[in-house]
C-alpha positions in Angstrom: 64.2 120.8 110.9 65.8 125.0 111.2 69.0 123.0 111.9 68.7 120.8 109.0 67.7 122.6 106.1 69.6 126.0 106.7 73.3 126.7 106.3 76.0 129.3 106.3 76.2 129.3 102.7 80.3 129.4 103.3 79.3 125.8 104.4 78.2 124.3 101.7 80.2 122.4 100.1 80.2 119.9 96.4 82.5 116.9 94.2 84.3 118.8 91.5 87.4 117.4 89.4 88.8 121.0 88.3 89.4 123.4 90.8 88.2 126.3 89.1 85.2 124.4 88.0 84.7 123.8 91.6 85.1 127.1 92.6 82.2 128.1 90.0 79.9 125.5 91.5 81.0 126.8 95.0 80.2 130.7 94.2 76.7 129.6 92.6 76.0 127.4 95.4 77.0 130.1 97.5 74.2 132.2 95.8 71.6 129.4 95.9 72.1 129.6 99.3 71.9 133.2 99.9 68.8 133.1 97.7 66.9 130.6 100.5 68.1 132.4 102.8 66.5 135.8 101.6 63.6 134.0 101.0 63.4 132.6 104.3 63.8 136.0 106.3 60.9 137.2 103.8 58.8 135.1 104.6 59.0 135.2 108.4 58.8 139.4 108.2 55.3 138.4 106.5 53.9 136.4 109.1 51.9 138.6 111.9 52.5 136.1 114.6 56.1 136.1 114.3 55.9 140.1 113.8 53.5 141.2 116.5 54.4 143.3 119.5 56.9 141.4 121.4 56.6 138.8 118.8 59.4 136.0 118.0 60.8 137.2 115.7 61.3 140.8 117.5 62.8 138.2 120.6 65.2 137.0 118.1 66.0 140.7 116.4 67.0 141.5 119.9 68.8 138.1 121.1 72.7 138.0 119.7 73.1 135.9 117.4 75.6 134.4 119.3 76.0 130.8 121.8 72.9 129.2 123.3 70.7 132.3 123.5 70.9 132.7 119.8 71.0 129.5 118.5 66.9 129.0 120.7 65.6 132.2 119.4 66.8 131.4 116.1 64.7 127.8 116.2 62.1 129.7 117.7 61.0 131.7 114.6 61.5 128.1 111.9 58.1 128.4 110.5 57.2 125.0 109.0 55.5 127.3 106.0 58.7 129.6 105.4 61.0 126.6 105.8 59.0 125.2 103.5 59.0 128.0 100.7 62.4 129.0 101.1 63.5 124.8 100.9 61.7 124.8 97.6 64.4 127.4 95.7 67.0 124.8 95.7 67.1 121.1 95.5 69.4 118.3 96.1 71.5 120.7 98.7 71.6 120.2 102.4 71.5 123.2 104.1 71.7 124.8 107.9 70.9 128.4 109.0 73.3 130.2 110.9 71.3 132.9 113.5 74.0 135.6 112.6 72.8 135.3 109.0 69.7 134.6 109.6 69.4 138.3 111.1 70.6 140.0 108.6 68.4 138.2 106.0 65.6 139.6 108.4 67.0 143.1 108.2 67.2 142.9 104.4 63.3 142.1 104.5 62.4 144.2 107.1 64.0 147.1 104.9 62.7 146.3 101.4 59.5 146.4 102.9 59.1 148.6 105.4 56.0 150.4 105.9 54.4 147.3 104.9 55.5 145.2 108.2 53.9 145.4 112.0 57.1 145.7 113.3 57.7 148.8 115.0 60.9 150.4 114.9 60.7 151.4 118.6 60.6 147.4 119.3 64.0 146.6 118.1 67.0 147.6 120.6 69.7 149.6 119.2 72.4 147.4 119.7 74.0 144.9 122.4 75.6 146.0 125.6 77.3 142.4 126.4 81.0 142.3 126.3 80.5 138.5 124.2 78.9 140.7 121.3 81.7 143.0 120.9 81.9 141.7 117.3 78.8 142.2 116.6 78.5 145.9 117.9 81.6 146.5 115.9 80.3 145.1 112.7 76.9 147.4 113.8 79.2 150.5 113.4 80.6 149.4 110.3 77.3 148.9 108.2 76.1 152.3 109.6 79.3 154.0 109.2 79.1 152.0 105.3 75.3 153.2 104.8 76.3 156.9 105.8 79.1 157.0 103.2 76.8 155.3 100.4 73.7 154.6 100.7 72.8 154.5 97.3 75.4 151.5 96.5 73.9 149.6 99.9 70.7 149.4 98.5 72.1 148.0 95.2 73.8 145.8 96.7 71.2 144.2 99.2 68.5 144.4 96.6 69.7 142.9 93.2 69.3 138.8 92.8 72.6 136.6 94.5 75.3 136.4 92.3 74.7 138.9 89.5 77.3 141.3 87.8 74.6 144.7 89.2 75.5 143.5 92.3 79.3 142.8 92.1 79.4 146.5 90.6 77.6 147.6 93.6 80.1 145.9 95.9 82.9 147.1 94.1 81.4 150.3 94.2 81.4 150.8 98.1 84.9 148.8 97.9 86.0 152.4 99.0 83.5 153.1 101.8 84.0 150.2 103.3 88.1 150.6 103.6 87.8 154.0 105.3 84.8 152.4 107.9 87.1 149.8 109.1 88.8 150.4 112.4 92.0 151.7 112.0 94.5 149.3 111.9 92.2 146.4 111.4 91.9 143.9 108.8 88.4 142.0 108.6 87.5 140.3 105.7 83.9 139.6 105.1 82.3 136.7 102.9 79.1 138.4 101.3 76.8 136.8 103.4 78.3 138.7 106.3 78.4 141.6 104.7 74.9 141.7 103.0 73.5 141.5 106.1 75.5 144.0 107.9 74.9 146.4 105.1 70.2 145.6 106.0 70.8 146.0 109.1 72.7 149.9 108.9 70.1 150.6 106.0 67.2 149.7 108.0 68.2 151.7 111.1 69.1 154.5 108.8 65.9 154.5 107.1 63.4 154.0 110.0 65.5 156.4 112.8 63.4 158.5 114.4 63.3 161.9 112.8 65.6 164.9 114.9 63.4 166.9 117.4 63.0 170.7 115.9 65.2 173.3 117.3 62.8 175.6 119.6 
């Protein structure tokens, strides 16, 4: 069922016969799906049993989202009552999670409501050592190196509803951030599903590091 209902909202796909009408009924499919997925990392972050120490969905936090190993931990936390709620958002879409976003819809929750989750920050590894998740690590840097610049724009960003003009102005607000955090002489380009959760993730670290032992 995780595999069947959830999707990469860059997936999603539907019949138009003008192509900018079809581009409008991608972008708000897009956002439909973004909404689930939000809604979906939510409500697993609310769940104790996925939560707990060494819970499922701490395995999965610290699992790349990445090949086999991801793909198991992701259908480990696909709680029949979260699939549920987040299924009931949109209707007459088909729709897959991806682990990658996944993750960073868990971040976004895990930072909107921190202080109010059993997660400890201690439980969740600071990054990946495995030359596979080079990517990832990269894009790691990036949010953080984003979050530091502007923090104020992140949260914008993160936190206004999918597809609204608050948070396009956000985004085009960190527009210059996030050129000077890119590696030099790299292009990436993100879709905002990427980016959205790349942006939880550096906020959340940010917000829950541990504070700087005093000078004696």
């Amino acid at each position: 069922m995780f595999r069947s209902l959830l999707a990469a909202a860059g997936a999603l796909s539907l019949a138009g016969a003008a192509a900018s009408a079809q581009d409008n009924r991608n972008d708000r499919a897009r956002d439909e799906a973004r909404t689930v997925m939000r809604a979906f990392g939510a409500c697993l972050v609310d769940h104790a049993s996925m939560t707990g120490p060494h819970g499922r969905l701490v395995v999965f936090l610290n699992t790349p989202p990445t090949g086999r190993d991801g793909a198991r931990t992701g259908t480990a936390v696909s709680d029949p009552e979260c699939l549920t709620r987040a299924s009931s958002y949109v209707s007459g879409v088909r729709m897959r999670f991806r682990a990658d976003l996944l993750r960073g819809a868990v971040f976004r929750a895990l930072y909107l409501q921190r202080g109010r989750t059993p997660i400890a920050r201690a439980e969740i590894e600071p990054g990946f050592a495995q030359p596979e998740t080079a990517v990832i690590t990269a894009l790691q840097h990036f949010g953080d190196c984003v979050v530091a610049g502007d923090a104020t724009n992140a949260d914008l960003a993160i936190r206004g509803a999918a597809g609204t003009a608050a948070e396009s102005g956000a985004y085009q607000a960190l527009a210059p951030v996030m050129g000077a955090c890119l590696p030099r002489g790299r292009q990436w380009r993100f879709t905002r599903e990427v980016l959205e959760g790349v942006l939880a993730e550096g906020l959340y670290r940010r917000t829950t590091a541990p504070a700087p032992a005093p000078h004696p």
